[in-house]
N, C-alpha and C positions, 0 to 999 in steps of 0.2 A: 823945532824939528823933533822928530819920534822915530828912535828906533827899535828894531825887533831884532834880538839877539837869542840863537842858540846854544847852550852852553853845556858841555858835559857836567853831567852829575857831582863829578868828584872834585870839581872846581866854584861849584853854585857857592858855599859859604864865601870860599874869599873873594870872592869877583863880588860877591853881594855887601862885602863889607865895606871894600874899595869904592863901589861906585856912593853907598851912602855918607860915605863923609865926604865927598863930591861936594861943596854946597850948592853949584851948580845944575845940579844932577835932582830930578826928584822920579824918585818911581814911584808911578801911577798906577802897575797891576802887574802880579806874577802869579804867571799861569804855567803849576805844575802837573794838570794834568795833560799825557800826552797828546789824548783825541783830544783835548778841546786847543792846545796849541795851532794843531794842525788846522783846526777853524780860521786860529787868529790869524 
């Protein structure tokens, strides 16, 4: 399953740190710019 999450700013480091020790978990691409989000 694949999800797409929006996350404020001032949260991105630790949500990012959480989910990589996940082993579960693998992220496949993080898309910080905000026009091309809106693509994704």
């Amino acid at each position: 399953m694949k999800v797409i999450l929006d996350i404020k700013d001032n949260r991105i480091p630790f949500f990012m740190e959480l989910v990589k020790s996940l082993d579960y978990i693998s992220v496949i691409k993080e898309v910080k710019d905000e026009s091309k989000s809106q693509f994704v």
